[in-house]
C-alpha positions in Angstrom: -11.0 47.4 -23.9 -14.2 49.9 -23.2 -13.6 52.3 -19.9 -15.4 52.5 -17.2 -15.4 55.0 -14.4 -16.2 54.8 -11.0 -16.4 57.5 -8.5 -16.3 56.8 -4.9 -14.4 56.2 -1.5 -13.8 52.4 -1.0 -14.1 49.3 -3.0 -16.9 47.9 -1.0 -17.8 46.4 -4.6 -15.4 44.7 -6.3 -16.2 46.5 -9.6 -13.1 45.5 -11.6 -13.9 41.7 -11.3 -17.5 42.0 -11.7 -17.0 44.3 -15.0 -14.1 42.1 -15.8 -14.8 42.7 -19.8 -14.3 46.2 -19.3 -10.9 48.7 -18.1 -12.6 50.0 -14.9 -11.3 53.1 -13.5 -11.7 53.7 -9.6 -11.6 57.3 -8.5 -11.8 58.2 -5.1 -14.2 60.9 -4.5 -12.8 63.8 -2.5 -15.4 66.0 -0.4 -16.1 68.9 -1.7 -18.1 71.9 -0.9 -21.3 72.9 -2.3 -20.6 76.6 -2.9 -19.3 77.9 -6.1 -15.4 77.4 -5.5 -17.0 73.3 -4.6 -18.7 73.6 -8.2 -15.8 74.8 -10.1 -13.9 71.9 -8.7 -15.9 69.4 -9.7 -16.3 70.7 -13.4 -12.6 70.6 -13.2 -12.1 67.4 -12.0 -14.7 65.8 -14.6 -13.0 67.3 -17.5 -9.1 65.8 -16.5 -11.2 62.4 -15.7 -13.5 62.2 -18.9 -11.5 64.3 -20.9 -9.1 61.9 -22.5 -9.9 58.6 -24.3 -13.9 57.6 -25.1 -15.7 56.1 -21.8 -18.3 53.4 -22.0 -20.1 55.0 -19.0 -19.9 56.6 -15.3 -21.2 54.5 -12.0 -21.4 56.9 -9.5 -20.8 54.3 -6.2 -23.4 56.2 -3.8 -23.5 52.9 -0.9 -19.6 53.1 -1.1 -19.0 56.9 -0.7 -18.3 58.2 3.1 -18.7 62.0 2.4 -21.5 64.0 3.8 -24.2 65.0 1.6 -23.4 62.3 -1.0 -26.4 62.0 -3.0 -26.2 65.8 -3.3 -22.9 65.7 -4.6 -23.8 62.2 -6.8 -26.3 65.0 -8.5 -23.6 67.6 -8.9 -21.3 65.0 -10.3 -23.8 63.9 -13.2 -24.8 67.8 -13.8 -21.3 68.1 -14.3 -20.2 65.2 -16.7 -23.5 66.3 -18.9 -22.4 70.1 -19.3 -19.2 69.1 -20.0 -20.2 68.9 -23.8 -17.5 71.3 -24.8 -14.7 70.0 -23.1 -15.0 66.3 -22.9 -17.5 65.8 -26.2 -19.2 62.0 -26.6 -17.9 61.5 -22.9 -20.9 63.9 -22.0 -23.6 62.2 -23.6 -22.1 58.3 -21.6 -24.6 56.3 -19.9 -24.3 57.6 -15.9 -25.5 55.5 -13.0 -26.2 56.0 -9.7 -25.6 52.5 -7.7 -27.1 52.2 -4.4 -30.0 50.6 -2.3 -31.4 53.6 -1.8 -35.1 55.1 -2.6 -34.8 57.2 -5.6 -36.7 59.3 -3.8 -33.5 60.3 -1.9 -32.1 62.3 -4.6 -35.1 64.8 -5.9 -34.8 67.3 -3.3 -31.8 68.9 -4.7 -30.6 72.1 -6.8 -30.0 69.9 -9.6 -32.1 66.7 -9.1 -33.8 67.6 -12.7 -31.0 65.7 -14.4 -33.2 62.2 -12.8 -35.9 62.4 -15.1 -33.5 63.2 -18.6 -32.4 60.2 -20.7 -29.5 58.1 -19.8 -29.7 58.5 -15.9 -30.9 55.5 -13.5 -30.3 55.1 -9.6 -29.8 51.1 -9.2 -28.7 48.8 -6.9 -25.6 47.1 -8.1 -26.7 44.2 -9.7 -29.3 46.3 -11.6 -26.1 48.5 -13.2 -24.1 45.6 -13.8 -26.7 44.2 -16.2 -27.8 47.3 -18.0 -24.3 48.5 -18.9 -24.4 45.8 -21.5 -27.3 47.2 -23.2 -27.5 51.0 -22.2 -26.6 53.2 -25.3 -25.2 57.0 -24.5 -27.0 59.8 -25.9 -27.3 61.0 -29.7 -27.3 64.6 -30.6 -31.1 64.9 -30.7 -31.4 62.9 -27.0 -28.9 65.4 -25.9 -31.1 69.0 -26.9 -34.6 67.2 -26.1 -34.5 64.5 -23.2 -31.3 66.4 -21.4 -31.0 70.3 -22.2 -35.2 70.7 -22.9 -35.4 69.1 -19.6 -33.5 70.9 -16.7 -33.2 74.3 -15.6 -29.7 75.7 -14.2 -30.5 79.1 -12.5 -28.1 81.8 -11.6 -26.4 82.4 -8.5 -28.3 84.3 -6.6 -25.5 86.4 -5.3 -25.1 88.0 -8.1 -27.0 90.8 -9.9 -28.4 90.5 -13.6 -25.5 93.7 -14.5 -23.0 91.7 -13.2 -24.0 88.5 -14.7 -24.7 90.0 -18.3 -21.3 91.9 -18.2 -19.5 88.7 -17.3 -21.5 86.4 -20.1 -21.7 89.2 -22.3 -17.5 90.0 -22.5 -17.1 85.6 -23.0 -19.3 85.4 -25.4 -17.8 88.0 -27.5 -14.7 86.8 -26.8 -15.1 83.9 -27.7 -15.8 84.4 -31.3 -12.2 86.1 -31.7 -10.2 84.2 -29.2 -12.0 81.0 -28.7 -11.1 79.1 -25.5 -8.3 81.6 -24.4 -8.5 84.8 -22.2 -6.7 86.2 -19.7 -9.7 87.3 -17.0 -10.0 85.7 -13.9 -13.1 86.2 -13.4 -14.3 85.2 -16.8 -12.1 81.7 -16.4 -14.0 81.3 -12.9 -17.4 82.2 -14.3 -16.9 79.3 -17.3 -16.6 76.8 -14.3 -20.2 77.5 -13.2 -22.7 75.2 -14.0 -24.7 78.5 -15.2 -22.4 79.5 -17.6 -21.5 76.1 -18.7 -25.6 75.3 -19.3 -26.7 78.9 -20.8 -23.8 78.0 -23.5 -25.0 74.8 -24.8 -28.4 76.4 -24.7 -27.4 77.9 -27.3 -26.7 75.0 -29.5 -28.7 73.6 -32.2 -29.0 69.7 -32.9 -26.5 70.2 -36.0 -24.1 72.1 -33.8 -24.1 69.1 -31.2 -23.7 66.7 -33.7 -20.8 69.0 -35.4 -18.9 69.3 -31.6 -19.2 65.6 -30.9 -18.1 64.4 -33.9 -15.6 67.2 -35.3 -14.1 68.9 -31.4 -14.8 72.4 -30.6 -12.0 73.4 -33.5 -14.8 72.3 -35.9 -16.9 74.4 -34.4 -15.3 77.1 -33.9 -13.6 77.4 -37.8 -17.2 78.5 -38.8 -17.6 81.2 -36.1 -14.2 82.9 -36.1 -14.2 86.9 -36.4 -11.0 88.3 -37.1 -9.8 91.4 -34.5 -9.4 94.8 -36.0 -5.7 96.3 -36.1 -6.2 99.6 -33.8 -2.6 100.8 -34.0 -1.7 104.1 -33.2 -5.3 104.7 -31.9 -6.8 106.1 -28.5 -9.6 103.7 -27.3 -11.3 104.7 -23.7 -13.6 102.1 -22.4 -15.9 103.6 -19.2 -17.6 101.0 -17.7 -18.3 100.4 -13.8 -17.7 96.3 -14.4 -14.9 96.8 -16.6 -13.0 94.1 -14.8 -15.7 92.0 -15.3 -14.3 91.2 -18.6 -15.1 94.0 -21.3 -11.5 96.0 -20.4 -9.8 92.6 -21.4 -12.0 91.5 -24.5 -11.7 95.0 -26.3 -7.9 95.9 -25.6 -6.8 92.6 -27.3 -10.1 92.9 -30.2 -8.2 96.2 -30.6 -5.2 95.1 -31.6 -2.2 96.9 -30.5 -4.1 100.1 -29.6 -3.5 102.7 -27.0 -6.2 101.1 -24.3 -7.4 102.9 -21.2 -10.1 102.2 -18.6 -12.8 104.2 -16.7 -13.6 102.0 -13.7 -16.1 104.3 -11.6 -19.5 103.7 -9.7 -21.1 107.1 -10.8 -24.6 108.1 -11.7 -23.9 111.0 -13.9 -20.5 112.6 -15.4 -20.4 114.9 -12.5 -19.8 112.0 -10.1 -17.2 110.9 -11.8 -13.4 111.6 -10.5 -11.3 114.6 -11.2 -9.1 112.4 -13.1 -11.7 110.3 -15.0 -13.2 113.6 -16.5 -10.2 115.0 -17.2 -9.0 111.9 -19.2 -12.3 112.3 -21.5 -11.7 116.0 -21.7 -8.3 115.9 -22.9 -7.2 112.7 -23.8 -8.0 113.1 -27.5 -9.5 109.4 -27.9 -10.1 108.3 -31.5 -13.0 106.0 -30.0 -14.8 105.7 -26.5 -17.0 102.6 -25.2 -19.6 103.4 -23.0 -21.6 101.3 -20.6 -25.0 102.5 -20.7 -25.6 101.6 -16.8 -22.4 102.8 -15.0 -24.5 102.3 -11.2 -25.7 98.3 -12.0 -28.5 97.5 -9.6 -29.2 101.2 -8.8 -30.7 101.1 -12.2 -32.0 97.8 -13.0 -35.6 99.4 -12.2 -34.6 102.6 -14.9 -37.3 102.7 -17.8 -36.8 105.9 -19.4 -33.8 106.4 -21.4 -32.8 109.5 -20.3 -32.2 108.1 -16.9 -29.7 106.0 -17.8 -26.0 106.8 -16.1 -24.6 106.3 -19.5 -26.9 108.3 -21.4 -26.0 111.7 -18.9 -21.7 110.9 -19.6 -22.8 110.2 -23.8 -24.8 114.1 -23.3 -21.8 115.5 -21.7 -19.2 113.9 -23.7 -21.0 115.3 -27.1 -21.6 118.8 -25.7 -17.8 118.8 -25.6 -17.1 117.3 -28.8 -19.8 116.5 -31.2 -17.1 114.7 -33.2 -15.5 112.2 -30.5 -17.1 108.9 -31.4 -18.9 107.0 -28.3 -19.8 103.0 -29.2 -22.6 102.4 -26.2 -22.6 99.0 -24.3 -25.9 98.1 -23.1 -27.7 94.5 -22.4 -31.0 96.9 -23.1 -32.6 95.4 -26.7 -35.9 97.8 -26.5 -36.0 99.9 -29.6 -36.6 102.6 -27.7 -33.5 102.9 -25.9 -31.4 102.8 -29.2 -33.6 105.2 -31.2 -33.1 107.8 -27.7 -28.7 106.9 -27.8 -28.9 107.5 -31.8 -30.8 110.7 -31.3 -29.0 111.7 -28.5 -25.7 111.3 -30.6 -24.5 108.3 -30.0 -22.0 106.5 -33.2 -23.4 103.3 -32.6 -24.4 100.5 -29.6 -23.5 96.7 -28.9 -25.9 94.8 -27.5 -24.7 92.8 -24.9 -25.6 88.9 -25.3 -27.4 88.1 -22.2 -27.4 84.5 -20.1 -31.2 85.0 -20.1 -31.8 84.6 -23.5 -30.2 81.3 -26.0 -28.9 83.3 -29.0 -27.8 80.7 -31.8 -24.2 80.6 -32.7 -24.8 82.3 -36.1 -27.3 85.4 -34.6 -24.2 85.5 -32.0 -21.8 85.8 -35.1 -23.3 88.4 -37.0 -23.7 90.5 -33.4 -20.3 90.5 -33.0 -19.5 91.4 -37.4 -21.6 94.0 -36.9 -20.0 95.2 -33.8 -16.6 95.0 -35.5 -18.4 96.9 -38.3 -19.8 99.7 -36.1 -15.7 99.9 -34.5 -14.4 100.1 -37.6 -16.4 102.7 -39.1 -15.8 104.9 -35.7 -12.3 104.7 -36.3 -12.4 106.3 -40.1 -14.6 108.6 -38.6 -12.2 109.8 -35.7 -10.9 112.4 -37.4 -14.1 114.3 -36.7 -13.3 115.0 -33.4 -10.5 117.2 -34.6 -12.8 118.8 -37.5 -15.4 120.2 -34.6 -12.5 121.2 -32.0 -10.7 123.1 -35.0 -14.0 124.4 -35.8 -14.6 125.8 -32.5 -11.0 127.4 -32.7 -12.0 129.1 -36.0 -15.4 130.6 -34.5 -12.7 132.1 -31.7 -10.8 133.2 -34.0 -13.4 135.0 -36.1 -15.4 136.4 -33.0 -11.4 138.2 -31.9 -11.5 139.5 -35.3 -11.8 143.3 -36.1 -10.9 143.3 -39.3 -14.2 141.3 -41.2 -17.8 142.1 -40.5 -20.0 140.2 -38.3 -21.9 139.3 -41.3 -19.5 137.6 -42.6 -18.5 136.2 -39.4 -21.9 134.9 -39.1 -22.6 133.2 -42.1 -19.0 131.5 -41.8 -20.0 129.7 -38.8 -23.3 128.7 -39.7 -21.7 127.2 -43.2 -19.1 125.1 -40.8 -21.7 124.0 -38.7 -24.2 122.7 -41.9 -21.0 121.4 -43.5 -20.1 119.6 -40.1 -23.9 118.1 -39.6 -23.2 116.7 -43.4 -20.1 115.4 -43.2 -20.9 113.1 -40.0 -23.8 111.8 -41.6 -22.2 111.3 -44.9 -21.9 107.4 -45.9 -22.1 107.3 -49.7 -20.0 108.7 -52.2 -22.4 111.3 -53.1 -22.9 112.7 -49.4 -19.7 113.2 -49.5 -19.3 115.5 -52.4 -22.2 117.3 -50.7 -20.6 118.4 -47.9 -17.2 119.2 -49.8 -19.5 121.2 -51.8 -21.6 123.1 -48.5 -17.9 123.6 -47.1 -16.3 125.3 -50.6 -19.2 128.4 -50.2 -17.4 129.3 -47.3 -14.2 130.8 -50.1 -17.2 132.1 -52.3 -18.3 133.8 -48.6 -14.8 135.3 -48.1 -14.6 136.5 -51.4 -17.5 138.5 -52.1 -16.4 139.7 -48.9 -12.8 141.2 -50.3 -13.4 141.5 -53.9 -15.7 143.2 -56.5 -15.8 144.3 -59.8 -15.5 147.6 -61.7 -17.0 147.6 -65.0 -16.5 143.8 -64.7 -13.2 143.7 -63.8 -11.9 142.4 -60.6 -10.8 144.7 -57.5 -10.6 144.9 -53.9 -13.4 146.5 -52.4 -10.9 148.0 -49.4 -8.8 149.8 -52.0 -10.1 150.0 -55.3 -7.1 148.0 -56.2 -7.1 145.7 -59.4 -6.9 142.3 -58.6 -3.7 140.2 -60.9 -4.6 137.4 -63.6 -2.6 134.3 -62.8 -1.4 131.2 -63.7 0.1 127.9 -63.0 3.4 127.4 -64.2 5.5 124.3 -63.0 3.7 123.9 -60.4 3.5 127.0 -58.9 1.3 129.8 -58.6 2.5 133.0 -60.3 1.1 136.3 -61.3 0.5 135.9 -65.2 1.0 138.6 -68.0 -2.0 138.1 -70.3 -4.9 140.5 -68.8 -8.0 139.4 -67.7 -10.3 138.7 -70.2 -14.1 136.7 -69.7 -14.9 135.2 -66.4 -12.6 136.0 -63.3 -11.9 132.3 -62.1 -12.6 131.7 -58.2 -9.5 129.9 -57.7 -7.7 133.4 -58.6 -9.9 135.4 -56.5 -8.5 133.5 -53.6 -4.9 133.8 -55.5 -5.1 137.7 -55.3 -6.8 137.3 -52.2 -3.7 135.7 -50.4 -1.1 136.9 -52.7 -2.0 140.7 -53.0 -3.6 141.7 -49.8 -2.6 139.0 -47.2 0.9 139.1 -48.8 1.3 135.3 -48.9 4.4 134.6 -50.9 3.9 130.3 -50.8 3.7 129.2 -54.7 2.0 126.2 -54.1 -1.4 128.0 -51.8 -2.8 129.0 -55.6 -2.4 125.6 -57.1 -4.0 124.3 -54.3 -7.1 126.7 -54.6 -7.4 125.7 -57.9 -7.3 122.2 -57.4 -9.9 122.4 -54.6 -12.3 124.4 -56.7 -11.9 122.8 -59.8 -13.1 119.5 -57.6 -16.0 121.1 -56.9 -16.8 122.5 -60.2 -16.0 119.1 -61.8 -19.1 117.2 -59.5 -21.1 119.8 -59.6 -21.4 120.0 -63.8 -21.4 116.3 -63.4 -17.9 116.6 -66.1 -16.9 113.1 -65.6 -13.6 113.7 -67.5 -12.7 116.3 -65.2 -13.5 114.4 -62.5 -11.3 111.6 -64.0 -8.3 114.3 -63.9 -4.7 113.0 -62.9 -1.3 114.7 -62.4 2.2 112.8 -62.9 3.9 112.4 -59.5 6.8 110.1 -59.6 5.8 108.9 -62.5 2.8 107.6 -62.4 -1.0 108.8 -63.0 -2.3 110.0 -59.7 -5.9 111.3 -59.8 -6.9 114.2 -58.3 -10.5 114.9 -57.7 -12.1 111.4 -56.8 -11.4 112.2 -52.8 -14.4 114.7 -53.4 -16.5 111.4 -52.5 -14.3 110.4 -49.3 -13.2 112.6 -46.2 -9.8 112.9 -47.8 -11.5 115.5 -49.2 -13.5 117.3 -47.2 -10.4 117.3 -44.6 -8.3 118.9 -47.4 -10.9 121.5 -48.1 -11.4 122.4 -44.7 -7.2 122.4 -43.8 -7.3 125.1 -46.6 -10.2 127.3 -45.3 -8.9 127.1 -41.7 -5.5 127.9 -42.8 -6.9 130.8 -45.1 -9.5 132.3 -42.4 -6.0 132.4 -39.9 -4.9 135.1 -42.4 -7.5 137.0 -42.5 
């Protein structure tokens, strides 16, 4: 037998034996309040009561009910069962009545009393209901989006902010494409039990998507939006963000799977306001990648227009003065052009727009927002290394400024070749930008040794002394002084080989096979000698090639280990 359900507080109607074809269901209807915690409890209670088995339809027993308020709540009731789309599915879309003697007039003074003029709603008196429940058909999928969803309007609470209210949407609806249903945020499982939250999300539904939840469950639906979480282990992640508990702190530690995960929580307007501890957790707590909220005051700035004004765009400013390498993903609910061009330019790795309740974003533009998220995350994380390249850069310029022994010329043009190589290498993408900056960082040997060494009738020496410079070879691996003389052109890989050898007095076998290696690399990209470039070396065994990480950072880190280790010796 078809169920029916009735809600409210005696049996002044006999409903069983007048619906005696039918399994009629009687719950009592407990007051409730009409505040938020009263809302969440009646979304609750419609999803345990509709939630099971299919229902034929919902009589909402307004003459029986004793509570105060009761055709306000009889509203709230059928708001309820009609958002409840994701939870209870066809039951949403069931025929609901409101029986009673009363005006209809009664019931269109309320928050809700939109839901009256969408399909599938009458107020009758009894004898009316008892006849059209024979014939009254629940909704389709089309009926649903335009004579339910086009129809009424759920607004906000007005208690809280648009920054609170995007932070809290925003966080679930990420979340949601990674996790589904679960999270572990209080605040995020007490938001999805507002009527807001619940309408904004079906908003965002298209007819086929209805049709595809009714008929499939939300697992249908959500198989075709599922983004897979990025494995984080072993890395630093720092997420400042005033609402952090609102949702985002929760989202992005589990997104980040098993990742070192801490959390600026701080009210601030610049980095300056921000604690003693908070600064000195960006300063020195080495993060491979930081989130930052782009409005750290919330309504203090919901009036900003200019970019620069921004909370977050003052801590990005301070954070890359620091460290031009540490990579900053901004949060913002801002989509003006503008703004991202001005966090781009003003450093930033890359931004997430934050989905807002105000606007309906379809389940596949939501998708690709959160790929491309996971793309920009990703991406920061191979890049993380840079933070180390510009702090060990700014211990090399130390070094070389506490230096007696090397002019300032040389000095100078060092720096300024790290700082074009380090420009290059964060903007380097493609294999070929790559090599580019391998190939601006290598000129910094070539620096050094036209520094150290010159010739006399065209054969090598150190300016200093006058001293020849060795021939040398590679011989099992190692880097030894070689008894043929020097004949043609002296090699650059054994200029730095007498270099290190002969006046630094390095005694390591392997520094000169490494030299060559590194310069041979360049050489091989920039004669464009493809077999070169194709070179491998046995280790173990097996073929290993040695010069293709010119078009990676593999590379360019190896390079630059080298140089920093060869400009300590100097």
């Amino acid at each position: 037998m078809e169920k029916i359900l009735v809600f409210g507080n005696n049996k002044s109607v006999n409903w069983s034996d007048r619906l005696s074809n039918y399994d009629v269901r009687f719950e009592d209807l407990e007051s409730f309040t009409l505040n938020e915690d009263g809302i969440a409890n009646i979304n609750n209670t419609i999803v345990n009561k509709l939630g099971g088995g299919q229902i034929k339809a919902v009589i909402l027993d307004v003459d029986g009910m004793i509570v105060p308020r009761k055709e306000e709540r009889c509203i709230m009731i059928a708001m309820a069962i009609r958002l409840s789309l994701f939870e209870t599915l066809k039951n949403a879309l069931i025929p609901i009545f409101f029986a009673s003697k009363m005006d209809q007039g009664l019931f269109r003074n309320f928050q809700f009393s939109s839901i009256l003029f969408t399909e599938g709603i009458s107020v009758n008196t009894c004898e009316n209901v008892l006849e059209a429940i024979e014939i009254v058909e629940p909704l389709d999928a089309k009926q649903y989006k335009t004579r339910f969803l086009d129809i009424v309007k759920v607004l906000p609470n007005s208690t809280e902010g648009n920054h609170s209210l995007a932070n809290q949407w925003g966080a679930d609806a990420l979340g949601r494409f990674f996790f589904g249903e679960d999270t572990n945020n209080k605040m995020i499982e007490k938001a999805r039990l507002s009527m807001y939250f619940r309408y904004v999300r079906i908003c965002a539904l298209k007819i086929q998507d209805i049709e595809k939840l009714i008929n499939g469950g939300k697992e249908c639906l959500e198989a075709d939006s599922k983004v897979s979480t990025i494995d984080a282990k072993g890395k630093k992640i720092l997420l400042i963000d005033d609402e952090a508990n609102k949702g985002w702190s929760d989202v992005l530690s589990r997104l980040l799977t098993d990742s070192d995960f801490e959390t600026i929580n701080e009210h601030v307007l610049d980095y300056n306001e921000l604690s003693d501890s908070a600064r000195n957790k960006i300063e020195k707590g080495n993060f491979d990648l930081i989130f930052l909220d782009l409005r750290m005051s919330g309504l203090e700035e919901e009036d900003n227009v200019q970019p620069e004004d921004f909370s977050g765009m003052k801590i990005l400013k301070e954070i890359k003065k620091q460290n031009k390498g540490t990579q900053v993903i901004m949060l913002t609910a801002s989509n003006k052009a503008w703004n991202m061009k001005a966090l781009l330019d003003a450093g930033a790795d890359g931004y997430y727009i934050k989905e807002s309740p105000e606007y309906a974003f379809s389940i596949s533009y939501s998708k690709s927002n959160a790929e491309g998220f996971c793309l920009s995350i990703e991406r920061c994380l191979k890049r993380s290394y840079l933070r180390m390249i510009y702090s060990d850069i700014d211990k090399i310029k130390c070094q070389l400024r506490q230096n007696s022994e090397i002019s300032q010329s040389l000095k100078d043009k060092i720096a300024n070749q790290l700082n074009i190589s380090f420009y290059l290498i964060t903007k380097a993408s493609e294999k070929q930008e790559y090599a580019f900056a391998y190939v601006t960082l290598e000129q910094i040997l070539e620096l050094i040794t036209e520094e150290f060494i010159g010739e006399d009738n065209k054969f090598p020496i150190f300016k200093e002394n006058g001293e020849d410079c060795n021939n040398w070879e590679i011989k099992n691996n190692r880097c030894c002084k070689s008894n043929e003389s020097i004949r043609g052109e002296y090699s650059q890989w054994k200029k730095i080989a007498s270099l290190y050898y002969q006046l630094l007095g390095g005694n390591d076998g392997q520094f000169g096979v490494e030299a060559q290696i590194l310069i041979e690399k360049r050489n091989a990209f920039i004669h464009n000698d493809k077999k070169l470039l194709q070179r491998k070396i046995q280790i173990n065994g097996k073929g290993v090639s040695i010069h293709q990480d010119i078009f990676s950072e593999k590379g360019f880190i190896r390079l630059f280990n080298f140089i920093k280790g060869l400009i300590k010796l100097l």
